[in-house]
N, C-alpha and C positions, 0 to 999 in steps of 0.2 A: 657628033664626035664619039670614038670610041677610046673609052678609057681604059689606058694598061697601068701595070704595077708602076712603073716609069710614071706616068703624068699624074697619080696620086704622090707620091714620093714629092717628085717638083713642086705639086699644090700644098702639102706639107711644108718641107722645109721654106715656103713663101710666109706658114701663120708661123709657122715656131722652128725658125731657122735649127738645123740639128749640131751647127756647131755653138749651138749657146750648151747643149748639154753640157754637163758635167764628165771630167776626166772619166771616171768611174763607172760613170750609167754605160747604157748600151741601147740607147735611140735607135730610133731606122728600120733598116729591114733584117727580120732575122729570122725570117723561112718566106719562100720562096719564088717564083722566075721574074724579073723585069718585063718579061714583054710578054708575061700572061693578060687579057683581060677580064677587065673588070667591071660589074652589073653588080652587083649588091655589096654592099659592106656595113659587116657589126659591130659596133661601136662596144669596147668593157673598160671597164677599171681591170681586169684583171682575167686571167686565160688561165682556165683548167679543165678536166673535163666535158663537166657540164659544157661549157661557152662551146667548145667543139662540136657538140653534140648540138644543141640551137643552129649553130652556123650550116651544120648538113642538115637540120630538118627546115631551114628559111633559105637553102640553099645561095648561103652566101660563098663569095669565092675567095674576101680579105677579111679577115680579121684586125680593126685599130684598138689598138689596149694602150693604157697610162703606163700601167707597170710591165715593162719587159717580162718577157716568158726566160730568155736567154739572159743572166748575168755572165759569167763564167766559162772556160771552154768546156764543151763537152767532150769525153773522152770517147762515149758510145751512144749512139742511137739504137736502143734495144726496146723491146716491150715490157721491160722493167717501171715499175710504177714511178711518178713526178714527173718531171720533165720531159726525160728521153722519150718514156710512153706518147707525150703530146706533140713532141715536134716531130715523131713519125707516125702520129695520125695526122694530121698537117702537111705530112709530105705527103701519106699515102692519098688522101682526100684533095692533095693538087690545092690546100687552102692558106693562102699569104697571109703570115703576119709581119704588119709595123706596129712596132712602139713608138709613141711620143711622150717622153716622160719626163724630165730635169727641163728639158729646153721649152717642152710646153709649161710648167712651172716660173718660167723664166720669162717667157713672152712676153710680148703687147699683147694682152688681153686674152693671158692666158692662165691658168688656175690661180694665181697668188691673187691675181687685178679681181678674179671673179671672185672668191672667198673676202675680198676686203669691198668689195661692193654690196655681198650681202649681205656683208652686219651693216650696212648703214657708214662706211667710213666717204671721207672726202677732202680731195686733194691729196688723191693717191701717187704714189710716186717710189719705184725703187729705194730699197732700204740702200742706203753707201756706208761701206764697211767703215772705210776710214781705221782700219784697226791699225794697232802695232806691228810693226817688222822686224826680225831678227836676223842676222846672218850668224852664220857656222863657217865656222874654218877648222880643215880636219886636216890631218896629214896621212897620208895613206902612201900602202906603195905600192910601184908601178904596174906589175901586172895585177892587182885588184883593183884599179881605178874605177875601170867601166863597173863594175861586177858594184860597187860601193856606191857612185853616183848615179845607176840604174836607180837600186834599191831605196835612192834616199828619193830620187824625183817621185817615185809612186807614193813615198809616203807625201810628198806635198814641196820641199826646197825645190829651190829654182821658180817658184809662183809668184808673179807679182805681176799684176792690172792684166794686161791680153797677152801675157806672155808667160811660158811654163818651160822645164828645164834650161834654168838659166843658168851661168856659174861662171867658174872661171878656174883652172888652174894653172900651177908654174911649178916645172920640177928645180929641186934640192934636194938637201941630202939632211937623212935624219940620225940622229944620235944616240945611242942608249948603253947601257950595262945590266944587263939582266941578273937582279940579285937570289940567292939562294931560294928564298919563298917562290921565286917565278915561275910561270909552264909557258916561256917564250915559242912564239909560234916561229921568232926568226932570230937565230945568235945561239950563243950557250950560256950557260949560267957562268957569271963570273968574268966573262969576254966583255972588253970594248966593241960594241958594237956600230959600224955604218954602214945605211940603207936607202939607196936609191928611190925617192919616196916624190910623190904629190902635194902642194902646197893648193886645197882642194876648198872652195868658198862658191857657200851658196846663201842667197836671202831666202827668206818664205816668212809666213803670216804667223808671228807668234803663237796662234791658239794650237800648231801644230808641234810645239817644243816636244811635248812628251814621247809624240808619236814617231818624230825624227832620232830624239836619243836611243828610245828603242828600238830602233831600227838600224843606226849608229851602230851598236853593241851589240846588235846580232849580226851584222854583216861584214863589218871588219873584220879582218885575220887576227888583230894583234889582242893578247889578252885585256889590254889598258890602251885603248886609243886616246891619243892626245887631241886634244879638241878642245874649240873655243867658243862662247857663241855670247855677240855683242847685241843690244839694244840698240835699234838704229833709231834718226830722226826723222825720217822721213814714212808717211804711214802709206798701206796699198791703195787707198781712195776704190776698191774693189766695189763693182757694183752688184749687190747679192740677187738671189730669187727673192728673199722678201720684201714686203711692201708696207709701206707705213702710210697712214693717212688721219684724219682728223675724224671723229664724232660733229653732228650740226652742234652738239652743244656738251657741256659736261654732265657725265650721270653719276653715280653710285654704283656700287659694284653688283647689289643684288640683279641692280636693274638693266645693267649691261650683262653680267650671266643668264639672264633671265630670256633678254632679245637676243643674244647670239645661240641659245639651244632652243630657240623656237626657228630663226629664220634656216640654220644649219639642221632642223629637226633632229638632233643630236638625242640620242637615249639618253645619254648626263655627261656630264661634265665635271672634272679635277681641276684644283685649284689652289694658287697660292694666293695671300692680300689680304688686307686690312680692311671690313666693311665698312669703314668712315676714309679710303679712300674714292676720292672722285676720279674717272676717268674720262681722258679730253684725247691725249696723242695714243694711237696704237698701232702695233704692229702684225702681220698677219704671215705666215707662210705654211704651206699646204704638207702633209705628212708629216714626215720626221725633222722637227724645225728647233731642235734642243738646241742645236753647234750656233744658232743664233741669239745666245741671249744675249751675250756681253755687248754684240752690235747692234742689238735693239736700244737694251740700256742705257748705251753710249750716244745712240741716236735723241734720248731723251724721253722715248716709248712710254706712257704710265702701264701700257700692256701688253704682253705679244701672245697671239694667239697661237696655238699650234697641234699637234700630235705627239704622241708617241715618249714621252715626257721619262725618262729614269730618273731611280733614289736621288741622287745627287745632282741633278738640277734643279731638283725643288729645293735644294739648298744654295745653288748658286745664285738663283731666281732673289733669295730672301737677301744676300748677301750684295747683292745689285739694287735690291729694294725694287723688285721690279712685279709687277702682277703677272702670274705666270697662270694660263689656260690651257690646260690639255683637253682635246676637245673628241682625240681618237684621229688616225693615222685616215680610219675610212670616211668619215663624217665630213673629216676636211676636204676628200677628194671622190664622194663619190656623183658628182654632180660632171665629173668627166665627161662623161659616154653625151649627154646633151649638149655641153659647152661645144664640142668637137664639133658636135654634129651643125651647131651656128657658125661655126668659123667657117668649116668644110661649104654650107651654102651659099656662106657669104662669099667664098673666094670663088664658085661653078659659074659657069657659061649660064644663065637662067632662061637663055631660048633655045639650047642645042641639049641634047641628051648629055646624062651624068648619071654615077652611079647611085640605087640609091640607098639610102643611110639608114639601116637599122638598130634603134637601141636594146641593147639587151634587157632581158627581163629575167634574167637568174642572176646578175650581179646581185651579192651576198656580202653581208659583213660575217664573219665565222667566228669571232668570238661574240659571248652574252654574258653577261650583267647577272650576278644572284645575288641578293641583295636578301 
């Protein structure tokens, strides 16, 4: 059998379906043809140069990376250095790149299941949110409806369990007198004012308050939008990328830091915790896993492993009472390029020709340690 762009894509989305990705990522294919064939493919954590340059001297024809090359749209493809540079040597070298990245995260036995196997956990299983839900009730008017409940779905409303912009509205009529202090975007100062407006409700995950009022406040017309936003009873039961599982047995902290920078070969490790805590339940997720502490916590976790760790998680970490491990964004996930490369065999024809799978050997972590 002769493999095109098309039946790697299909063998993909089989290990790590691409609609488990996240809203935000950009999984898939994002340089070039479906129905090119394909004979060799390089497995990275990550695509830049260099990886380009490997791929034409082991004349590979795909490139498979964790982390997308393409976030964002691009306005030009020029020989301007970063990106644009790489996705038109890529085009010009006829070389495909897929990303598999959030929905490999996410998988059956896919980075989160492999980084909590390698420390040693057991009785692994998706972390479940279970978090808090809020609804917003805003009133808007009519012709900024779309323009307002765009802006609020990318921040996050409208999300809840398999389902995303969700809502509801019902037109009425809004009220106001715009006082001397005002800069009314609609009326005059001192006028009774009515305005054919939206009675505009959406739910989304609490942890997303801040992010939606600001978002509220800049995309509304009206200087002071009226708004409401209630605590609901019912929580998302959301099933996350992270994974939580058990230790064979309870350690001490030294000595679970100790085995998780030997088995993740980790250069070192950041840390929140009490050395006379013991640690039994823990939680794991690959890269940037901060937006998971409260659901770890909640979960019951004594620890959640992670990356990429800011000031102020390590204080919300303390304030959760939770053991918080930064262990580096690449350490957690540079074990990609091999994992892939098992899935990938595991799902091939094993009597019929396949393409075949090379791992790269210039994947780099680019920051270092002075100490």
């Amino acid at each position: 059998m002769v493999y095109s762009v098309s039946d790697v894509l299909k063998m993909l989305n089989e290990i790590a379906p691409f609609n488990l990705a996240e809203e935000w990522d950009n999984s898939g294919l994002q340089v070039g043809a479906r129905d090119q064939n394909v004979e060799k493919i390089l497995l990275t954590l990550d695509v830049d140069e260099k990886i380009i340059e490997e791929a034409l001297n082991r004349d590979c024809e795909m490139i498979i990376s964790h982390h997308p090359l393409i976030f964002s749209q691009l306005d030009s493809v020029t020989e301007a250095s970063g990106t644009e540079k790489i996705v038109r040597s890529l085009i010009q070298n006829e070389i495909t790149l897929i990303s598999a990245h959030t929905n490999f995260d996410k998988c059956e036995g896919g980075m989160n299941d492999y980084l909590a196997d390698k420390i040693g956990l057991k009785n692994i299983k998706p972390l479940n949110d279970d978090e808090d839900m809020n609804k917003l009730v805003v009133f808007v008017p009519v012709d900024s409806l779309q323009a307002v409940k765009n802006s609020l779905h990318e921040a996050g409303a409208g999300e809840f369990e398999k389902y995303d912009m969700a809502g509801f509205y019902s037109e009425g009529t809004g009220t106001f007198r715009p006082l001397e202090a005002s800069s009314p975007a609609v009326g005059e100062k001192g006028d009774y004012t009515e305005v054919s407006e939206y009675r505009l409700e959406m739910i989304y995950p609490a942890r997303f308050t801040d992010k939606i009022i600001s978002c509220l406040e800049r995309e509304h017309p009206y200087e002071e939008p009226a708004y409401d936003i209630f605590r609901l009873e019912q929580h998302s039961g959301e099933i996350l990328p992270a994974r939580t599982g058990e230790l064979p047995q309870k350690m001490g902290l030294n000595e679970f830091l100790t085995g998780v920078k030997e088995e993740l070969d980790a250069e070192n490790l950041k840390y929140f915790g009490h050395d006379d805590r013991d640690i039994k339940h823990v939680a794991v997720v690959c890269g940037s896993g901060s937006d998971f502490i409260g659901a770890a916590a909640k979960s019951g976790a004594d620890a959640l492993l992670t990356g990429d760790i800011k000031y102020h998680d390590w204080q919300l970490a303390r304030d959760k009472d939770l053991i918080l491990i930064n262990a580096g964004h690449y350490d957690t996930e540079k074990h990609f390029a091999g994992l892939m490369a098992e899935r990938i065999m595991a799902a091939l024809d094993s009597d019929g020709f396949h393409p075949e799978l090379i791992l790269s050997d210039r994947q780099e972590n680019l920051s270092e340690t002075f100490a």
